[in-house]
Every structure is written in structure tokens, then in C-alpha cells.
Phi, psi and omega in degrees: 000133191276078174321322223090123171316171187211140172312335153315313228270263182319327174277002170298301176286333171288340178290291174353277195295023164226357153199092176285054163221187211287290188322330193299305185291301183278001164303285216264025182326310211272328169284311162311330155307331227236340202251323170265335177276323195290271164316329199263342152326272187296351152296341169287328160287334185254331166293327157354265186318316203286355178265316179297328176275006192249323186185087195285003182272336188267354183034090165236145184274174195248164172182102176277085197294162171262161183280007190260128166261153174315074190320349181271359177235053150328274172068083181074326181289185182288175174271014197230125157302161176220028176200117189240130182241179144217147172236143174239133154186188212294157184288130168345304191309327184278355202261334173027026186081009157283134178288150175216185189267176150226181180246162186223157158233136177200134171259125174236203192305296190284335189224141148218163217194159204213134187187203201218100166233167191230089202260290203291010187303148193237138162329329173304298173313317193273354166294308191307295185317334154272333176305323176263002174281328192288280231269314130243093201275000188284342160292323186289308223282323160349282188287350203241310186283342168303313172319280191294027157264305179295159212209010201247298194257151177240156172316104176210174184140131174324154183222125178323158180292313185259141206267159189260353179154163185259123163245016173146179151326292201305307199276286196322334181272002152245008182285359228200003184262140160254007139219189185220171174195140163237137214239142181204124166260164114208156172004150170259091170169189217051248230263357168333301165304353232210158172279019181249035175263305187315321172271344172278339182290318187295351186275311177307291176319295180316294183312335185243035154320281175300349171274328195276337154314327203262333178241010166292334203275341188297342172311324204267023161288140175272168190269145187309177180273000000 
């Protein structure tokens, strides 16, 4: 059972970014286990479980990151995250070589944080994706005023230099992106500590449900003319 992160827990990740080596990580290993690899397993595993019950349709696979960066994209940096996540999102099998969104949580020193991103998204898919805002837009706009209702995630993802069209006010900031992510940051405290992180995240996930469907969906689309 997923207990709370602990102020070790952040200080940990600030020791990480100002002494990123080896010795350093294994001086403290044994604090990474116990204070960050440990909990963040099981916040991962019980939001799992509470979205499979919640909602047994979307069948998401876990995806725990590790603290080892890839030595082949180093590009200067340490061997070490100094920020750790998990994400649920549809099984590889199911995937069929389509970028999809997934839903994610992550703590780093300074903020931890929780949303619906579609990071990996490729210029065909965000073509498909103004293609179907041009021929119906009445679902997105939906899905974007529930969003301006609400006060916790906000709309984010890079934005062209050059806008690709306007389709209104309401619409243009997600029409003009090249990938989209909904987002929700703050501090590292309050419920951080607490086992009642573990229910905001799944509440959070639930509210961005119809989004990570609307863009899940763009995989079974043909690409526009």
C-alpha cells in the first residue's frame, strides 16, 4: 500500500541533480530504494488497479521509469534521472506501431505532477488531428470548454512558429500544436506525503479520460488527402 512520498524522497532527487555520479548514487543507493523506488512502485501499481476498476475497457499496461539514463543519449549529462515517473497506456500489442497518448505522474525535486500526454505524437497524427477538428469540431470544443471550466490542468504541448489554421479562439491553441499534453504541476508537498495522493491521482486520470480516448482514437483514422 502506497503510504506517501517522504521529504527524503525530494531530497534525494536534489542530491541526484547537484552530484550526478556513480559514487555518489551508490554511496546512497540503498536511500533510493527504499525512499523512492519503493513508493513510487506502489503508487503505481494501486493507481493501476483503481483505473482498472474504474474503467476495465481501457486495459492499460504500467510503465515504471528507471533512474539510469540511456548511456547512448547522455549528451553531457550525468548517468542519472533526477526526475522519475510512471505512466499507463495502451499494451504494445495493441499499438500496432501508432504513437498513442498515455496517462502519466512525476516527481522531481522541485514540483510533482500528473496529466495526459501525447508526447509522442508525429506530424501524420497531428495532420489526422486538425483534419478531423476541420470536418467536426464539435466534440474537441467540448472536450476544451470542460477544460476552461475546471482550474487544476492546463492545455500545453509545443506550438508551431507558423500557425497550420485558425479555427477560432476556442479551438486554435490546440489546432496549432505538435503535440498536446494536459497537465496539472505544483510544489512538492501537501498530499505528496500522504496516502491521499494515490486518490487524487486516479480522479485526475478519470477527468482526463475523454481526452486520452479522443486522441487514442486518431490511430484508426486514415491519413488526410
Amino acid at each position: 500500500m502506497f503510504h506517501g512520498f517522504t521529504q527524503g524522497s525530494v531530497d534525494f532527487l536534489w542530491g541526484i541533480r547537484f552530484n550526478n555520479e556513480r559514487s555518489w548514487f551508490l554511496a546512497h543507493k540503498q536511500e533510493y530504494l527504499d525512499l523512492l523506488a519503493g513508493p513510487m512502485g506502489e503508487l503505481a501499481r494501486e493507481t493501476r488497479e483503481t483505473m482498472a476498476e474504474r474503467r476495465p475497457e481501457l486495459t492499460l499496461d504500467l510503465h515504471l521509469s528507471r533512474i539510469y539514463r540511456d548511456a547512448r543519449r547522455l549528451h553531457g549529462r550525468g548517468p542519472y534521472k533526477d526526475h522519475l515517473w510512471f505512466s499507463l497506456h495502451p499494451p504494445r500489442d495493441a499499438q500496432s506501431g501508432q504513437p498513442v497518448p498515455c496517462f502519466y505522474f512525476e516527481l522531481a525535486p522541485e514540483y510533482h505532477g500528473m496529466g495526459m500526454g501525447f508526447h509522442s505524437a508525429t506530424p501524420a497524427t497531428m495532420a489526422k488531428f486538425r483534419a478531423r477538428i476541420d470536418r467536426d469540431p464539435a466534440p474537441l470544443e467540448k472536450l476544451a470548454r470542460n477544460l476552461e471550466k475546471q482550474d487544476r490542468f492546463v492545455l500545453d504541448g509545443e506550438s508551431y512558429v507558423r500557425p497550420k489554421g485558425d479555427p477560432g479562439p476556442l479551438l486554435a491553441p490546440w489546432y496549432n500544436r505538435k503535440w498536446i499534453s494536459i497537465r496539472w504541476e505544483r510544489n512538492c508537498e501537501g498530499s505528496l506525503f500522504t496516502p491521499a495522493l494515490a486518490g487524487e491521482i486516479a480522479e485526475g486520470f478519470s477527468f482526463l479520460v475523454p481526452y486520452y480516448q479522443y486522441f487514442a482514437s486518431l490511430a484508426g483514422e486514415a491519413d488526410p488527402l
